[in-house]
N, C-alpha and C positions, 0 to 999 in steps of 0.2 A: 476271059479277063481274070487274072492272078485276084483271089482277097487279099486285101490289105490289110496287113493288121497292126491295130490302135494300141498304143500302151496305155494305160489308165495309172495314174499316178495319183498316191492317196496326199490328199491335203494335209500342208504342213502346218502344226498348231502355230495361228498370229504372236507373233513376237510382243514384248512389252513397249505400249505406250509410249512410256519414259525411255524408250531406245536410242533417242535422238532423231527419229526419223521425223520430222515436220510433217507430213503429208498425214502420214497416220494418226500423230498427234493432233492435227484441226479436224481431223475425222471423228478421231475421239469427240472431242470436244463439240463437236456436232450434234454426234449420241447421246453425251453427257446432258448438255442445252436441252432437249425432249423430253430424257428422263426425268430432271431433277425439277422439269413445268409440272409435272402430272402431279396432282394433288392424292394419289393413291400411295405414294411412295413415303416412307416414313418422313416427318420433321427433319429428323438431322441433313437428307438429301434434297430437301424439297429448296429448290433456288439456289442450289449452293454445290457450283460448278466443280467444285474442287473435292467435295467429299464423294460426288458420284465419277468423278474420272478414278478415283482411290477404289471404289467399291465396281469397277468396270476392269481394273488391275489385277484386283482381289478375283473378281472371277475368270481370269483367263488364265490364272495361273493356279487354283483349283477346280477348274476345268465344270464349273455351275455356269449358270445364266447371270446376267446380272442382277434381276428385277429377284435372283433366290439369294443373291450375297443383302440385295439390300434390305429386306425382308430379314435376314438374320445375321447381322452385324450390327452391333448398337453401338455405338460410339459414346463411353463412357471413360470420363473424368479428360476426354482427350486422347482417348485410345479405342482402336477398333474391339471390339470383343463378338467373340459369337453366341448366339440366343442357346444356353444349355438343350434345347428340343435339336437344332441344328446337330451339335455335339453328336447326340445318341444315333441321329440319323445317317449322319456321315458314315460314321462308325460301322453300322447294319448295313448300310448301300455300299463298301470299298468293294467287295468283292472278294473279301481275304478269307471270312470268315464263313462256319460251315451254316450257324443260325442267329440274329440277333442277341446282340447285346444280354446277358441274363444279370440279376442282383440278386449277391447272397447276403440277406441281412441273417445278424443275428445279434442277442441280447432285445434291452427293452431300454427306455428313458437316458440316463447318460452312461450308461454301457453299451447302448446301439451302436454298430457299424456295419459296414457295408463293405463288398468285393464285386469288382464288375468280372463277368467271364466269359468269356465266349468258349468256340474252338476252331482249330487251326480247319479250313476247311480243304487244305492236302493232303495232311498228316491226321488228323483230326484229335490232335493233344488239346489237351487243357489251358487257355493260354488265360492269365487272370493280370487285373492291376492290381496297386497299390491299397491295401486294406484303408479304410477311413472309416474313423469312429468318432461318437461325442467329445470324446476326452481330444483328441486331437483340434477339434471344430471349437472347444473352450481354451487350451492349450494357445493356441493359434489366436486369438479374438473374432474369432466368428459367429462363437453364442452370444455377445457381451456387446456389441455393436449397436448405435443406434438406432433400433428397427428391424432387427435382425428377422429373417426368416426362419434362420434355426431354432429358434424359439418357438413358433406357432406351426411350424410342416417341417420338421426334423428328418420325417421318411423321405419326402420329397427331394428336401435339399442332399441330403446322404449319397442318394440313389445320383444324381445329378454331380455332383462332386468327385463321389467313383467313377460312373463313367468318363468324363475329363481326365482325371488321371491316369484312366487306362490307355485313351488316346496319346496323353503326351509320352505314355512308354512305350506305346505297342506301335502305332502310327502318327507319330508326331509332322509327318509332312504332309496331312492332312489340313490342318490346321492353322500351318506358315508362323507357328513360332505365338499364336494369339492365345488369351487367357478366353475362358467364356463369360458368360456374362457376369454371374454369381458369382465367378472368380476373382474378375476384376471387381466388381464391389467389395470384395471383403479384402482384398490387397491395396486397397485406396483407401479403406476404412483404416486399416492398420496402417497405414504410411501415414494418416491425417496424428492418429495418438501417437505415434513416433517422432512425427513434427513441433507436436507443442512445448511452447516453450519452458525451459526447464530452470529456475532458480539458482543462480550462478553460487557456488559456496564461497565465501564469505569470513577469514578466520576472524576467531573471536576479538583479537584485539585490533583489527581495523577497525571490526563493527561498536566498538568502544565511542562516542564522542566525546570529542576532545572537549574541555571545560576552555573558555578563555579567560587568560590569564587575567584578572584585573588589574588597573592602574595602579599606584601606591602613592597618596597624594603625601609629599609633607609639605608643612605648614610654617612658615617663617617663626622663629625662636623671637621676643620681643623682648631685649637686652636692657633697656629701661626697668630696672626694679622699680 
């Protein structure tokens, strides 16, 4: 008897949800239903059918699990954002790179800034983001915020900032276009002091008022001497 032989065909990554397909979609929505009962899963998904079919999107098409998209996705002001630890991680895990993520600080207090850098790990060049400094983080309103973190962990938040910006230049389709989380806080903080409302000017002689006129009474002339 002849062997026969099998083609083995590698699985094609599941299409998006939102594809129009119905069958896939009450599936989803099946998954979604289980996920968003468990009381493990953060507040923003917990009962709430709709942020976990979002975060069930999120990871099929950054090729994560779902329960690591919801774990580091925080849904702030209205917008998904990723947990800055996520960021760094992503970042070290692509595969592109020859070692983790490195931070070049240098100066001290509001001279500090930071470079994230890695290296290519084919070629093995230098590949770095975009510098960020205090004067930038004050610049911007991010020291100046109410509650700011740059205030109280300046290294922390520095170091975290860099790396994001190396992402959105080095590997932005990591990411799908989202701010992290710190990012999105300080771009919703400055959108809120951008919003307020601002004293319409006023020239000076509208802002005059006007006096009203008074009556002018006269008085009957009494022709009798």
């Amino acid at each position: 008897m002849e062997n026969e032989i099998v083609e083995h065909k590698e699985q094609e990554p599941s299409g998006s949800i939102f594809s129009g397909d119905m069958v896939a979609f009450e599936n989803a929505q099946r998954v979604a239903k289980g996920l968003c009962s468990s009381s493990i899963v953060p507040k923003d998904y917990q009962n709430n059918i709709g942020n976990t079919l979002i975060a069930m999107e999120i990871a099929n098409r950054t090729n994560n699990s779902p329960i690591t998209v919801m774990q580091n996705v925080h849904i702030i002001h209205g917008k998904p954002s990723w947990s800055s630890q996520f960021v760094i991680a992503a970042i070290n895990s692509c595969g592109l790179y020859k070692h983790p993520l490195r931070f070049k600080m240098e100066g001290e207090g509001m001279s500090l800034s930071c470079t994230a850098w890695t290296r290519c790990k084919e070629y093995g060049d230098i590949i770095e983001g975009p510098k960020v400094s205090m004067e930038m983080a004050q610049k911007e309103g991010w020291l100046n915020k109410s509650g700011s973190k740059w205030k109280t962990m300046p290294e922390l938040m520095i170091q975290y900032r860099a790396a994001k910006f190396f992402g959105n230049l080095n590997v932005p389709h990591i990411f799908m276009g989202f701010h992290a989380d710190t990012e999105q806080e300080d771009i919703a903080a400055g959108q809120q002091m951008n919003e307020q409302p601002k004293q319409a000017f006023v020239p000076a002689q509208k802002r005059e008022v006007e006096q009203p006129q008074q009556e002018v009474v006269i008085n009957p002339v009494d022709e009798d001497f």
